[in-house]
C-alpha positions as a Markdown table, in Angstrom:
| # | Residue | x | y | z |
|---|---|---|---|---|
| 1 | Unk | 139.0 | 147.5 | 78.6 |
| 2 | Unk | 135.2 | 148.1 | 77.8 |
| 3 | Unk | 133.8 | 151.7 | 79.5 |
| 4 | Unk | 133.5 | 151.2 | 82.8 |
| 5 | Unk | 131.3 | 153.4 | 85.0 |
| 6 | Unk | 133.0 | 156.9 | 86.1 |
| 7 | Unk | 134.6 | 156.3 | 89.6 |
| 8 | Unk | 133.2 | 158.5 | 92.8 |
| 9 | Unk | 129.9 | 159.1 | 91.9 |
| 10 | Unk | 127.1 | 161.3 | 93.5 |
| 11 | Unk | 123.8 | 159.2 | 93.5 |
| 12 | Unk | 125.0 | 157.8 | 89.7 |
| 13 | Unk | 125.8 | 160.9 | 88.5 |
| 14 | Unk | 128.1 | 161.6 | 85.9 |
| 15 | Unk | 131.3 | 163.5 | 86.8 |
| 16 | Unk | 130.5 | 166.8 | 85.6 |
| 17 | Unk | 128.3 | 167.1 | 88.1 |
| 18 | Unk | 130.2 | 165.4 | 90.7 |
| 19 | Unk | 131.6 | 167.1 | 93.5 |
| 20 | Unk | 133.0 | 164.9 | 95.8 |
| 21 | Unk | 136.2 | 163.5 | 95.5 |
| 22 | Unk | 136.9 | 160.4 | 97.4 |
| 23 | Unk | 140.9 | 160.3 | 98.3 |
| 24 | Unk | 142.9 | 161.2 | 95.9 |
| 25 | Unk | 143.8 | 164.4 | 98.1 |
| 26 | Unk | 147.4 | 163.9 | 97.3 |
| 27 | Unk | 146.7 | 164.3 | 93.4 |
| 28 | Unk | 144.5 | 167.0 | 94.1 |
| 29 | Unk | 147.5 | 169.0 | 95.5 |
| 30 | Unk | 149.6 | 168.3 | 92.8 |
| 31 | Unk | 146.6 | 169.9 | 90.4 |
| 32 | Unk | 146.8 | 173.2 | 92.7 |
| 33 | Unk | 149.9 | 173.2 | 92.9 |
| 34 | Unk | 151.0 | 173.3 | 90.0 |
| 35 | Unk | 148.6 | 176.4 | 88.8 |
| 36 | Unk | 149.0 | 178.5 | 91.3 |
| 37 | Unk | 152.9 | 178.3 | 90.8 |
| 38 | Unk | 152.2 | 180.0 | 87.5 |
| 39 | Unk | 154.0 | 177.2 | 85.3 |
| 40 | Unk | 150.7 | 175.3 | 85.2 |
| 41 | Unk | 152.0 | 172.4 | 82.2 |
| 42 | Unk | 149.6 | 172.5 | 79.1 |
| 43 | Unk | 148.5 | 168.7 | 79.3 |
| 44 | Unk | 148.2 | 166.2 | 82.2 |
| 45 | Unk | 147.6 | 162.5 | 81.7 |
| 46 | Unk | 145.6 | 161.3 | 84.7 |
| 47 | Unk | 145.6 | 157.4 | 84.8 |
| 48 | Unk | 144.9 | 154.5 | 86.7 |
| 49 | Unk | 142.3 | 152.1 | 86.9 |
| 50 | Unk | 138.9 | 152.2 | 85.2 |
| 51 | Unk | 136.4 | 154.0 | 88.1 |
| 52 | Unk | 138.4 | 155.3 | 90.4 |
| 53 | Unk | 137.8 | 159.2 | 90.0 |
| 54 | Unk | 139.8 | 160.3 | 87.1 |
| 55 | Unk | 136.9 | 161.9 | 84.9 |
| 56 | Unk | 136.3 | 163.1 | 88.9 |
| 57 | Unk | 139.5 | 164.5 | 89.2 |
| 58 | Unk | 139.7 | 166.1 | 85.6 |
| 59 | Unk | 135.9 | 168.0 | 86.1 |
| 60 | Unk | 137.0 | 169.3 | 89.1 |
| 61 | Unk | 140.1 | 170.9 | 87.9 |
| 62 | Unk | 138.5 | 172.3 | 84.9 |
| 63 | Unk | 136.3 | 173.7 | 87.2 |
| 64 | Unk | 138.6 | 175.0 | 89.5 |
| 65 | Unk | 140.8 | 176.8 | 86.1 |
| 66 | Unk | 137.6 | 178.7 | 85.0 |
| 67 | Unk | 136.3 | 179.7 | 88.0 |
| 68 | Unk | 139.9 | 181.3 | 88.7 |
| 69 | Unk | 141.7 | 182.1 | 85.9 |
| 70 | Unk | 144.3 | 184.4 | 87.4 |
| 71 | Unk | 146.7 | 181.8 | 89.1 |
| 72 | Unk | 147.7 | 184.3 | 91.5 |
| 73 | Unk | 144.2 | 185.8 | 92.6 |
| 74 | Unk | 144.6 | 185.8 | 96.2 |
| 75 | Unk | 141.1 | 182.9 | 96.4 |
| 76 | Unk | 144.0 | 180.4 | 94.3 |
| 77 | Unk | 146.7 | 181.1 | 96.6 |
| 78 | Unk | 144.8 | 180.7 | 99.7 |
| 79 | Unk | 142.8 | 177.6 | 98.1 |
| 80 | Unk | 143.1 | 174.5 | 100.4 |
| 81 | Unk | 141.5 | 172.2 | 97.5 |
| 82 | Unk | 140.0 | 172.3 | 93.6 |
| 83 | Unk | 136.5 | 172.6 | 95.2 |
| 84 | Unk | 134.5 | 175.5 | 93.7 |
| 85 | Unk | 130.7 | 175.8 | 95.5 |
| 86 | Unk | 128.1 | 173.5 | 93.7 |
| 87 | Unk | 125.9 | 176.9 | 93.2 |
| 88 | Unk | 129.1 | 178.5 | 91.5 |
| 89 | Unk | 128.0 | 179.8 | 87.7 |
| 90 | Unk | 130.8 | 178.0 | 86.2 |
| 91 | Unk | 129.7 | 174.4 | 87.8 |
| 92 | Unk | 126.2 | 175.4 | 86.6 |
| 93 | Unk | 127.3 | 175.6 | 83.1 |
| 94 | Unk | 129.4 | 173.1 | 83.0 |
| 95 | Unk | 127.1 | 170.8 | 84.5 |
| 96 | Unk | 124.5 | 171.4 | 81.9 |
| 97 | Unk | 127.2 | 171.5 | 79.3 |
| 98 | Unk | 127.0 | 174.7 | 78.2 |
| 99 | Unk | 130.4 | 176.4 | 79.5 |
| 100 | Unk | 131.9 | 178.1 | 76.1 |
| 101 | Unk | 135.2 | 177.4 | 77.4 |
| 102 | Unk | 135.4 | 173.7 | 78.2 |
| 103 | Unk | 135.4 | 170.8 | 75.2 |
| 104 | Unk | 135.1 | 167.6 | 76.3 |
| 105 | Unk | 136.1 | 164.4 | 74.0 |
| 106 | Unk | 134.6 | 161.3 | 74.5 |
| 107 | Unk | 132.4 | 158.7 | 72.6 |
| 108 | Unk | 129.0 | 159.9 | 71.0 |
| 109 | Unk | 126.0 | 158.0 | 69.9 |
| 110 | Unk | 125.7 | 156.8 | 66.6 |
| 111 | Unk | 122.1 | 157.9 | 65.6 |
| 112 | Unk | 121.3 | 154.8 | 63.2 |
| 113 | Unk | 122.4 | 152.5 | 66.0 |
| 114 | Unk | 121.6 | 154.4 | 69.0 |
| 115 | Unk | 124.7 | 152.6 | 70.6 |
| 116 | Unk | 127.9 | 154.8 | 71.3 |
| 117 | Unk | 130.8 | 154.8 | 69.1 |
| 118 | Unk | 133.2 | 152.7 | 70.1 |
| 119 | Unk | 136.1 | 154.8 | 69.7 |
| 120 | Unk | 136.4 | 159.0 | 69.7 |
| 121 | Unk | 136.0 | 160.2 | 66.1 |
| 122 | Unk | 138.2 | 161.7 | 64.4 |
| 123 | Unk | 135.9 | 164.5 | 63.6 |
| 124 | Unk | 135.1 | 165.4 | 66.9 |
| 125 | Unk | 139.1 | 165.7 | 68.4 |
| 126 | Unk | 139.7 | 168.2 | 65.3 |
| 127 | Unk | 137.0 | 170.6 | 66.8 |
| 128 | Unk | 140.2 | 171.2 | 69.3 |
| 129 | Unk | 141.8 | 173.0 | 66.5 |
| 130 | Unk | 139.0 | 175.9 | 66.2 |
| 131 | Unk | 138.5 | 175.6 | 69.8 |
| 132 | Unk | 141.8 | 176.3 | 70.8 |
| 133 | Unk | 142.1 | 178.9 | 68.1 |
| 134 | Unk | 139.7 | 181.2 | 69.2 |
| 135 | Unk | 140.1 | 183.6 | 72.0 |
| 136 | Unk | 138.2 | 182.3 | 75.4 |
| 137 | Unk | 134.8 | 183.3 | 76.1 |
| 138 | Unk | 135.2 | 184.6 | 79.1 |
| 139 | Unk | 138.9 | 186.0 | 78.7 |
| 140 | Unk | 140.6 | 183.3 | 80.3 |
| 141 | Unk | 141.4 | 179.7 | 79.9 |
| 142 | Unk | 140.1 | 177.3 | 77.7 |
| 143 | Unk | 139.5 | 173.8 | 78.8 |
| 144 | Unk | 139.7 | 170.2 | 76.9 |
| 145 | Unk | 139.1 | 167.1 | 78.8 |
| 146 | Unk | 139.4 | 163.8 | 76.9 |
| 147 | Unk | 137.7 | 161.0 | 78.3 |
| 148 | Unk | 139.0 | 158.3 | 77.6 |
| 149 | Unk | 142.5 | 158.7 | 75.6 |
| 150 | Unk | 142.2 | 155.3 | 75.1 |
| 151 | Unk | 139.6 | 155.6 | 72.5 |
| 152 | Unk | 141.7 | 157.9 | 70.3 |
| 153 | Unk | 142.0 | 153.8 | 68.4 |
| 154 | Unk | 142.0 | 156.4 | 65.3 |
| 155 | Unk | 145.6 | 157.0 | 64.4 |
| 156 | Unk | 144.2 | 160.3 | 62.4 |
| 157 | Unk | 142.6 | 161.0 | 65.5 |
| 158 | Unk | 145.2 | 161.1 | 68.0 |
| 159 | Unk | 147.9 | 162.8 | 65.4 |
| 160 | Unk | 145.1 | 165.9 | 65.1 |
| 161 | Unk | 145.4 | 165.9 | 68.9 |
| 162 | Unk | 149.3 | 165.4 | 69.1 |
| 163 | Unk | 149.4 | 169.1 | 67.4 |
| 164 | Unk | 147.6 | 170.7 | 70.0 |
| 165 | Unk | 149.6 | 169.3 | 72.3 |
| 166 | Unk | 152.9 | 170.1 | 70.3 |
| 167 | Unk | 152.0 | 174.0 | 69.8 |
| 168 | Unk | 149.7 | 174.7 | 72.2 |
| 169 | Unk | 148.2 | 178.2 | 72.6 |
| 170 | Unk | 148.4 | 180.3 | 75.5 |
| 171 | Unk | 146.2 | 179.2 | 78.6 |
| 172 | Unk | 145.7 | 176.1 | 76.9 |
| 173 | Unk | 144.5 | 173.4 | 79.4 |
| 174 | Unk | 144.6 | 169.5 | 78.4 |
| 175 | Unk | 143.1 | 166.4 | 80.5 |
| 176 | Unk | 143.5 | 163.3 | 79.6 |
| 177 | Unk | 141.6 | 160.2 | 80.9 |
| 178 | Unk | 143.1 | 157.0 | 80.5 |
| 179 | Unk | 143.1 | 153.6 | 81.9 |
| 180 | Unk | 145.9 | 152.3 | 80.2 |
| 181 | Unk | 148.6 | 155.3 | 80.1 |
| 182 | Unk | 151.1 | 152.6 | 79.0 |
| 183 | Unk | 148.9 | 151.6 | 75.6 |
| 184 | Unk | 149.2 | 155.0 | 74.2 |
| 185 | Unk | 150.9 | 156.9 | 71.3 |
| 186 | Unk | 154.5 | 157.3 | 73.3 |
| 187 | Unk | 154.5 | 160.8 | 71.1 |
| 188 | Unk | 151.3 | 161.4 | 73.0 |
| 189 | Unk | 153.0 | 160.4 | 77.0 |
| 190 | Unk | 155.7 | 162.4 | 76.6 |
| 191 | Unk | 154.1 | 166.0 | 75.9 |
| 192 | Unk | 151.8 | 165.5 | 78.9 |
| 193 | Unk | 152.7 | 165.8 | 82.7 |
| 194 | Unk | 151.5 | 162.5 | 84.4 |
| 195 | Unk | 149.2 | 161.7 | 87.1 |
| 196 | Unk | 148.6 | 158.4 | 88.5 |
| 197 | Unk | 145.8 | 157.2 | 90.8 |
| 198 | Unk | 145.9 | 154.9 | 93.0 |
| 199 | Unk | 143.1 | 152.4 | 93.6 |
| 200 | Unk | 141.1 | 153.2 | 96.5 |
| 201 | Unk | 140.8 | 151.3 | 99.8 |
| 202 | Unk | 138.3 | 148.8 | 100.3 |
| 203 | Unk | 136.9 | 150.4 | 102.9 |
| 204 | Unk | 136.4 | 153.9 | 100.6 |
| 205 | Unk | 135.3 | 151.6 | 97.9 |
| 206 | Unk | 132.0 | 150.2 | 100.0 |
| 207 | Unk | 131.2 | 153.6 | 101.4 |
| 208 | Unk | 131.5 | 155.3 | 97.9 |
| 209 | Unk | 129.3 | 152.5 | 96.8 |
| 210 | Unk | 127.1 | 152.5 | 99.5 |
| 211 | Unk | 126.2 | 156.1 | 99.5 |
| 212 | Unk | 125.6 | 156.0 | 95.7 |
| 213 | Unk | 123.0 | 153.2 | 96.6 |
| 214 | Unk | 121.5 | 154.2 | 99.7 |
| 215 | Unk | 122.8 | 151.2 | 101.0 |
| 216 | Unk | 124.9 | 149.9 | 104.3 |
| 217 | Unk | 128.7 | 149.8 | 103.7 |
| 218 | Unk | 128.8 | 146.7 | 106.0 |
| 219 | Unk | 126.3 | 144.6 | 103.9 |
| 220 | Unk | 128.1 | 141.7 | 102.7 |
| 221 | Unk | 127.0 | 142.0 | 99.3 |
| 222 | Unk | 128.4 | 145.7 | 99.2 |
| 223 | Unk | 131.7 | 144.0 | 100.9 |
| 224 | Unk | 132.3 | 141.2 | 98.7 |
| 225 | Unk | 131.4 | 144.1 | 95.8 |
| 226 | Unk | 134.3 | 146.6 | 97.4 |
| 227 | Unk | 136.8 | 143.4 | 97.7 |
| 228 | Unk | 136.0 | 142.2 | 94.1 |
| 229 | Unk | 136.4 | 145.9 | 92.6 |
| 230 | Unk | 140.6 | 146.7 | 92.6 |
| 231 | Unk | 140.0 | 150.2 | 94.4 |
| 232 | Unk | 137.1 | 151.0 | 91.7 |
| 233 | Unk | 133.8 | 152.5 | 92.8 |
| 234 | Unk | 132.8 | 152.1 | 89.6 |
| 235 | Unk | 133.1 | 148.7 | 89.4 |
| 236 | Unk | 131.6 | 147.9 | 92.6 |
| 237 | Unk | 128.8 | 150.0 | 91.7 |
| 238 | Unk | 129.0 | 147.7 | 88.1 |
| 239 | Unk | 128.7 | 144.9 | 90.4 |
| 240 | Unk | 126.2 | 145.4 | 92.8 |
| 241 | Unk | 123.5 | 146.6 | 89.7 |
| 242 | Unk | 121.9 | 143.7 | 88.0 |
| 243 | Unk | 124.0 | 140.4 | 87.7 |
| 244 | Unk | 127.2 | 141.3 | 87.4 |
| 245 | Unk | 128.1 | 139.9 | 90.8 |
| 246 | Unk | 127.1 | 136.4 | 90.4 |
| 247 | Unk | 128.0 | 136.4 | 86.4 |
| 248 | Unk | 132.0 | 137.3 | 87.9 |
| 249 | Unk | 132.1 | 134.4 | 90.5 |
| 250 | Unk | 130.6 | 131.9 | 87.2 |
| 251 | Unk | 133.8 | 133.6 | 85.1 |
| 252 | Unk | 136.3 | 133.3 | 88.0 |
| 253 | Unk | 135.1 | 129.4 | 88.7 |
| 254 | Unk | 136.1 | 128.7 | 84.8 |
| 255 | Unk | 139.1 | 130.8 | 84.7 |
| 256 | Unk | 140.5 | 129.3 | 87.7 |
| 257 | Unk | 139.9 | 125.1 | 85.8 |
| 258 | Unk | 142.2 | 126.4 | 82.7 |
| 259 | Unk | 143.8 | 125.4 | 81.0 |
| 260 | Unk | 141.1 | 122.7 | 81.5 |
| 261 | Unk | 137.4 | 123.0 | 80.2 |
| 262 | Unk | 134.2 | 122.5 | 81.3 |
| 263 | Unk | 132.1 | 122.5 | 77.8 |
| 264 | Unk | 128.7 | 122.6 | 79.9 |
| 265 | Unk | 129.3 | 125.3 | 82.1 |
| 266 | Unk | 130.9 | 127.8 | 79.5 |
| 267 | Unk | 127.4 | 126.8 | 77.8 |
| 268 | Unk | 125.6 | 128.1 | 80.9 |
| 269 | Unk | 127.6 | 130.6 | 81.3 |
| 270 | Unk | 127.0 | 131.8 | 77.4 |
| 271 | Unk | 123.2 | 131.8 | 78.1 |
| 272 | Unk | 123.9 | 134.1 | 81.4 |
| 273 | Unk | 125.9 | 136.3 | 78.9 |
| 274 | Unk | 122.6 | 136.3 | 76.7 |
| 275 | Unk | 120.3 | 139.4 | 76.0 |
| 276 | Unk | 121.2 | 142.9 | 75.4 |
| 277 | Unk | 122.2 | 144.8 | 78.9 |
| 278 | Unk | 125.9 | 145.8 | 78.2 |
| 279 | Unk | 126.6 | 145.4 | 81.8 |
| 280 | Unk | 126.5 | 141.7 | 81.3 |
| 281 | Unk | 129.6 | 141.7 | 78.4 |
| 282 | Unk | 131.3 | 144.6 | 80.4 |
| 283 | Unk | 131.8 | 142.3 | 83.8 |
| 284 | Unk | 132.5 | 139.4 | 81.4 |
| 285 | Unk | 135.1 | 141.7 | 79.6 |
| 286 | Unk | 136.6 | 143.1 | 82.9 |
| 287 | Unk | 137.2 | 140.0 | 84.7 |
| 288 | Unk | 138.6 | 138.3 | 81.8 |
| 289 | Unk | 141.1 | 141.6 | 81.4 |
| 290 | Unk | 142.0 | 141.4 | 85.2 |
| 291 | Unk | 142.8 | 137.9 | 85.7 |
| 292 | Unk | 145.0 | 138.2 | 82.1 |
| 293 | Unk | 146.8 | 141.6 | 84.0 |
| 294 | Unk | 147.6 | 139.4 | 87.3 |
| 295 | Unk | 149.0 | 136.3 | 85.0 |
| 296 | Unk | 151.1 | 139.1 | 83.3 |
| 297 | Unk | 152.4 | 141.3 | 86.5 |
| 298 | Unk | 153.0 | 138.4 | 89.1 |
| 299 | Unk | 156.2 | 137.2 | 89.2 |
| 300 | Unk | 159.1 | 135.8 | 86.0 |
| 301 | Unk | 157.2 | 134.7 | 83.2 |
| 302 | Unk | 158.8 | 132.8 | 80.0 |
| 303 | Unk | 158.9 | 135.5 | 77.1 |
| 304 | Unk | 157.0 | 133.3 | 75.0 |
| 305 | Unk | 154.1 | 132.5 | 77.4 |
| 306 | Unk | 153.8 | 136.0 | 77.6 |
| 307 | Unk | 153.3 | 136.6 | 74.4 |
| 308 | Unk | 150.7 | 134.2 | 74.0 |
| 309 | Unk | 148.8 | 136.4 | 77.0 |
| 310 | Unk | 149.5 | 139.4 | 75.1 |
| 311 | Unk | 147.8 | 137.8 | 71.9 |
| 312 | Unk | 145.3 | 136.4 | 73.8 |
| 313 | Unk | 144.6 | 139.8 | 75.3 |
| 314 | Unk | 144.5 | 141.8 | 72.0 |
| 315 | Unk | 142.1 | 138.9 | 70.3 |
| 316 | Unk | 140.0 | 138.8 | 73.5 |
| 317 | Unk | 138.8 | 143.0 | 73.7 |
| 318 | Unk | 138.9 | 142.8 | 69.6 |
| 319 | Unk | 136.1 | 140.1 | 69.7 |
| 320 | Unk | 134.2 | 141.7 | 72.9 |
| 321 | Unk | 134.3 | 145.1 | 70.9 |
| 322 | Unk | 132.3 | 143.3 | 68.2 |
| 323 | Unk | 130.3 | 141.6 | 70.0 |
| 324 | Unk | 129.0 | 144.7 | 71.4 |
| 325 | Unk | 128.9 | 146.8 | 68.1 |
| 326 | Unk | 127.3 | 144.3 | 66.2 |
| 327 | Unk | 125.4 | 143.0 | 68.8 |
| 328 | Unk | 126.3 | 139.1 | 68.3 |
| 329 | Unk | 125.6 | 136.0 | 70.2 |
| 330 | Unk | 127.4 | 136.0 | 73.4 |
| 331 | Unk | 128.1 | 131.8 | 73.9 |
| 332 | Unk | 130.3 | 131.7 | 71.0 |
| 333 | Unk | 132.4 | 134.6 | 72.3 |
| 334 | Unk | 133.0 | 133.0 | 75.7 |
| 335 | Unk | 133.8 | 129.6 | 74.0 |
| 336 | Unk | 136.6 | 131.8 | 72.0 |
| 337 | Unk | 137.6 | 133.6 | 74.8 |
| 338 | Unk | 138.3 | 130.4 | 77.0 |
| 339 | Unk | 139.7 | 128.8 | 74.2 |
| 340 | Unk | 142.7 | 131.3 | 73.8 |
| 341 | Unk | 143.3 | 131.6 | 77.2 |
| 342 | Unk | 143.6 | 127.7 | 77.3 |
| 343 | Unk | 146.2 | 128.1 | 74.5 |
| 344 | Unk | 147.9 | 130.4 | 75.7 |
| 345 | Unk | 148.5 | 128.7 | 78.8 |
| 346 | Unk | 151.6 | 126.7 | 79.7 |
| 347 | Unk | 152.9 | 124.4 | 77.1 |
């Protein structure tokens, strides 16, 4: 899936300096739970659905771990939630990035492109080996989030994070982002403790949404955002900026002809695609991806319809990564896309 905007977001703003945490309360306890017992597991993969508060979830518990690091300090114990106050030095610094004992793995910009990567470099996951080889900063726990573990694509990259997670060092601390738990290195599942999210309700998905705008939760633009999103404030928020909204009902009115094809309006809808704003591809990509996932999960499928999905699938986010990188006309991409999916259709 293509990088979706990071779920329950203050004003836009990017997790590390989020502080609310819309539902998840359940998860939350898990977290707290599980530290204060004093057999905290090493590495947690936190998944579910792109924007829904994972990056959220995983900044707040790394917050939490630094600004307590004795599990049994009497503030853990009589903690009621991972919330540490926004003023707190430890949300300061890692808020401004600058908290010695947090590293946090994601995508970087390319400087001769200006773009992002599109996967986590190898380079940047082996900076866990000197970070977890040194002593903390501040004497106590040291910190990696990884955000998203789907964009370890590098099979160097994830094995130089697979032996951190096989010998890690004492108050070692792992979180893991990923939208797709299922997709990854199984070597890579099975040495973390999971964490699923649930999607969020509508009705939390238009008030997130609504806040982050300044907006009415009962505007029927916000509401037909919240119903469109699968429990993602992210993705409403994706929606309700720009053209995403109408570009998703233009996909969904071709999707739902196939395997039929209408050559003029995937022509229109390849000049709507046109131009450079990513959040164009990215609700292109997204509603392609969850109209694929409903035809896969609903109900007995023949084995080899659904591996003409799968290959669809694979060829689909392989050409919509290019597209991106290389920054290549968008109409021939959509005529590809709808041609597979017409293939792949029944036969």
């Amino acid at each position: 899936m293509m990088a979706a905007a990071s779920g329950d977001q203050d004003a836009l703003a990017h997790p590390r300096e989020t502080h609310a945490l819309i539902s998840h309360a359940e998860a939350e306890a898990t977290l707290l739970d599980a530290y204060r017992s004093g057999r905290m597991p090493h590495a947690w993969l936190i998944g579910g659905p792109a924007g829904i508060g994972k990056a959220t979830l995983a900044y707040r518990m790394a917050r939490f771990v630094l600004a307590h690091p004795d599990p049994a300090a009497r503030d853990v114990k009589s903690a009621r939630s991972l919330a540490i106050a926004d003023d707190h030095p430890v949300a300061q610094r890692i808020a401004a990035q600058a908290h010695p004992d947090l590293l946090v793995l994601e995508r970087v910009v390319n400087e001769k492109t200006g773009k992002l990567f599109t996967v986590i470099r190898v380079e940047d996951v082996r900076q866990t080996v000197s970070f977890f080889g040194s002593t903390a900063g501040e004497g106590g726990w040291r910190v990696c989030i990884v955000d998203t573990a789907d964009e370890l694509q590098d099979p160097q990259g994830a094995n130089a994070l697979l032996k951190i997670l096989e010998e890690p060092p004492k108050n070692a601390l792992l979180l893991l982002v990923s939208h797709a738990p299922a997709r990854l290195l199984p070597t890579i599942r099975s040495r973390c403790r999971r964490l699923m999210l649930r999607p969020l309700p509508v009705e939390e998905v238009a008030a997130g949404a609504a806040r982050a705008l300044d907006r009415g939760a009962n505007e029927p633009e916000v509401r037909e955002a919240a119903a469109q999103a699968d429990g993602s404030i992210g993705r409403a928020l994706m929606l309700l900026e720009g053209p995403a909204l109408e570009l998703r009902r233009q996909i969904t009115a071709q999707l739902d002809r196939l395997p039929a094809l209408d050559p003029r309006a995937l022509h229109a809808l390849g000049d709507a695609l046109g131009g450079t704003e990513p959040q164009r591809l990215e609700a292109f990509v997204d509603t392609v991806n969850e109209w694929l996932a409903a035809r896969t999960a609903n109900g007995p499928q023949e084995n080899k319809r659904l591996v003409r999905l799968a290959e669809a699938w694979d060829k689909i986010n392989r050409a919509a990564r290019d597209a991106d990188t290389y920054n290549l006309d968008r109409k021939p991409l959509v005529f590809s896309v709808f041609g597979w999916l017409a293939e792949a259709g029944p036969r």
